[in-house]
N, C-alpha and C positions, 0 to 999 in steps of 0.2 A: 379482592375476594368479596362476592357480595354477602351481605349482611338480612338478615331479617328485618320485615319492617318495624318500624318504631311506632307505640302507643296506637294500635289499631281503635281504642275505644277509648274517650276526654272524659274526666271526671271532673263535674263540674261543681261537684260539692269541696272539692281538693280546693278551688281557686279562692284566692286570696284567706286561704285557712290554714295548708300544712306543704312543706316540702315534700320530696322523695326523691329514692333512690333511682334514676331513669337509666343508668347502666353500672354495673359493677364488675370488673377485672381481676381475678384471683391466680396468682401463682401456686401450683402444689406440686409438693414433692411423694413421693410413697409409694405402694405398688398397688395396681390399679385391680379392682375385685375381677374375681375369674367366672363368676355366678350372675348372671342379670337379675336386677332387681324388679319389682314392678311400677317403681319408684319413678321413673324417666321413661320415653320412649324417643328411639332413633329415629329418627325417617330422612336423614341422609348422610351417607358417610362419601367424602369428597378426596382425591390429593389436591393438596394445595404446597406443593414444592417448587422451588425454582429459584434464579438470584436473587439472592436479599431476603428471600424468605428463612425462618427459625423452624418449622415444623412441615413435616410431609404430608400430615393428617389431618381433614375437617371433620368430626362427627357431630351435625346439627340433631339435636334433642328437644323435645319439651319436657317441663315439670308437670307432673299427674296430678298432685297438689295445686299449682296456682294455674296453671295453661299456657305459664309464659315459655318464650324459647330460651335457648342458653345453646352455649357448641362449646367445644373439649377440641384445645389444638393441640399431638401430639404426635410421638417421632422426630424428633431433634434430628434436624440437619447440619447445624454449626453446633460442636461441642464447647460450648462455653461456659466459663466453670459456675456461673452465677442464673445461667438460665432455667430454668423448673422442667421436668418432664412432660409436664401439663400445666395449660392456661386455658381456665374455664372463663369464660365472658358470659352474663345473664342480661338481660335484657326488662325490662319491664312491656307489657303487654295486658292484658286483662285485669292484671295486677300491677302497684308497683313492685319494685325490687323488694326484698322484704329478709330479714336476717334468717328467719324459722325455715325461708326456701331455700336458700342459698347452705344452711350447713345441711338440712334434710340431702338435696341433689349433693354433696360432698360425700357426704356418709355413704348414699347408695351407690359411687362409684370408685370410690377407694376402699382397702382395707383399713382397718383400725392401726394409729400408727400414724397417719398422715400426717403433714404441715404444709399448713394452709399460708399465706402472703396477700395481704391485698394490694395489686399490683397502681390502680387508679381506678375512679369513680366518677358520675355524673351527677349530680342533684340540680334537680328541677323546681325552680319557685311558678306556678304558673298563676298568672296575674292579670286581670282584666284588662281588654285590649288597648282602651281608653287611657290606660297609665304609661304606656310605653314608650309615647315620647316625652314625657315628662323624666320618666325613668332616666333616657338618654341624653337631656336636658339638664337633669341636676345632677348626673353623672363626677365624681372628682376622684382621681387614679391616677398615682404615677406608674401606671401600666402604659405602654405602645400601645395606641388604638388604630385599629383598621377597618375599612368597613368593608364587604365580601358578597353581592347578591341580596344587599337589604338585609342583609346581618352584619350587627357590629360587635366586634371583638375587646375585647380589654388581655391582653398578655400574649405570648406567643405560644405555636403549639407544641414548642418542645420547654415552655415554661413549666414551673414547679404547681402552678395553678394557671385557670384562663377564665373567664367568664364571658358570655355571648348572652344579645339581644336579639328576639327575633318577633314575629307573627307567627303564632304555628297554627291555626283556623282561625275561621270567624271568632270574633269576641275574644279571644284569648290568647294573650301574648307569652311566652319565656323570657325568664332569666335564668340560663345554665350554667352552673361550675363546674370544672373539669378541676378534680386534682389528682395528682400524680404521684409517684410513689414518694420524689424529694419530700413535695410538702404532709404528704402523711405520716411520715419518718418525722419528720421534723414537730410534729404536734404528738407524739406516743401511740400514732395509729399503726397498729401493722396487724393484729389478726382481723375478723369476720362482724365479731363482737362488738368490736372496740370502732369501730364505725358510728356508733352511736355518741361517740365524742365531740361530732361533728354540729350535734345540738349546741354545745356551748363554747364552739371556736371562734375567735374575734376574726370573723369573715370582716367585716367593715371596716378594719385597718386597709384590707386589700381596697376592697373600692367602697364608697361611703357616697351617699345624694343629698346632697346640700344646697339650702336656701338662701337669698342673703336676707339679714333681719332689718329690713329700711330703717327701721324706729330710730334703731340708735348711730345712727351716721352721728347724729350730735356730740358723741363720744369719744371719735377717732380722736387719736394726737396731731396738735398741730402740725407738722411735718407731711403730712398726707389730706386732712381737712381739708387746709386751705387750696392746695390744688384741685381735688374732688369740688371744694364748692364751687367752683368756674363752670363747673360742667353741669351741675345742679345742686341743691341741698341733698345731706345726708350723702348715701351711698349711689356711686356711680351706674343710672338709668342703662336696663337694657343690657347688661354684663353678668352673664352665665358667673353661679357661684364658684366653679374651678379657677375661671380670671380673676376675681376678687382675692378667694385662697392663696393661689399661687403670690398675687401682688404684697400682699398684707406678711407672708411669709418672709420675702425677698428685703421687706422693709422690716424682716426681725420683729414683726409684728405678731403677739399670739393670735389667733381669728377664732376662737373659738366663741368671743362676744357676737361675734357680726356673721359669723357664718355658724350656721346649727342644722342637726340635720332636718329633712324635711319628712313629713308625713307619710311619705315615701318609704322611705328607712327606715320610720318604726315601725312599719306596717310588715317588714321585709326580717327586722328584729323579731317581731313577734311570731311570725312565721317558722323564724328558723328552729324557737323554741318547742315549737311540734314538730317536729323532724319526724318522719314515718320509716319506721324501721324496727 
């Protein structure tokens, strides 16, 4: 089923200052208003049934409010007892995704009474393009990584979370999270609102960008020193900080002396802490 385009307009004041929302997934239950609002307009209603598919109906919408699109899948073809009657997906477009559109378009198409699910979401760090391989470079994730068309992946897609690298135009590179509805259950996330908890979620357990600190090679325990210095003084030339990591781990070693994160990650810390929503 094709989809609306993504981010028709790059906001370049966004970069390297504040996250956002670049897709958001809502499940809802309720019974759907019998009055049009002036709040939404349709301009295409689709079927989309067939095997494998959950719903018989596409209604593509935009918000009158921000400009962006959003679609309403509804008409359950597989009665399953956990599925919602409706799944609204928003989009970011002229705007990002933003909490005040997303309950406003809920209200204008449900009665009062509803419940609402957030099913999974995107958020977008968008970062000077010049950082991107660095980004990939001091990369350190016990995630699967894969790389796909000049994208590279950290988790799988039917993972609880995923992150991707990419190029999305000139000068401006992504880093995107997909989380899921596991890992939003799993942090207190489940209504519209409560999205905005995702400012102070320790994202950086999941994947972290880390340097190695040469200075203090002089410190390692002999058990490891002495090998490393065959190959040069200090820390071993030329070895991405996830080999270091990983090494220093396996030798029950804590690494937090010798590997720190990089500039990179405070830069990606500080960001998360304006989350736009």
């Amino acid at each position: 089923m094709a989809t609306f385009p993504r981010f028709v307009e790059t906001y370049p004041y966004l970069t390297n200052s504040a996250p956002f929302f670049d897709k958001v997934v809502v499940e809802v239950w309720g019974e759907k208003r019998k009055r049009k609002t002036n709040r939404t307009v349709e301009t295409l209603n689709l079927p989309v049934g067939g095997p494998g598919r959950f719903y018989g109906r596409c209604s593509r919408r935009r918000s009158v409010a921000s400009g962006n699109h959003f679609q309403v899948l509804y008409g359950i073809t597989k009665p399953f007892k956990n599925l919602s009657p409706f799944k609204v997906t928003f989009w970011a477009g002229r705007r990002p995704v933003l909490c005040s559109d997303v309950m406003l378009v809920l209200e204008s198409l449900m009665r009062r009474g509803y419940r609402a699910r957030v099913s999974s979401v995107e958020v977008a760090f968008d970062v000077d393009e010049y950082f991107l391989e660095q980004f990939t470079e001091e990369l350190c994730t016990r995630a699967q990584l894969r790389e796909v068309k000049g994208t590279l992946y950290a988790g799988g897609v039917r993972s609880p979370w995923q992150v991707k690298f990419y190029n999305r135009i000139d000068l401006l590179s992504r880093i995107e999270f997909t989380f899921r509805s596991m890992f939003l259950r799993r942090h207190g996330i489940g209504s519209v609102p409560e999205l905005y908890l995702l400012r102070k979620t320790h994202l950086w357990d999941l994947v972290s960008f880390r340097e190695v600190d040469q200075s203090r090679g002089g410190e390692l325990p002999p058990r490891i020193k002495v090998p490393w210095a065959r190959l040069e003084r200090g820390m071993p030339p030329a070895l991405p900080a996830s080999i270091i990591l990983k090494h220093l781990r396996e030798m029950r070693i804590k690494p937090s002396r010798w590997v720190v994160p990089s500039p990179r990650e405070t830069l990606l810390r500080r960001m998360q802490r304006n989350l736009i929503f």
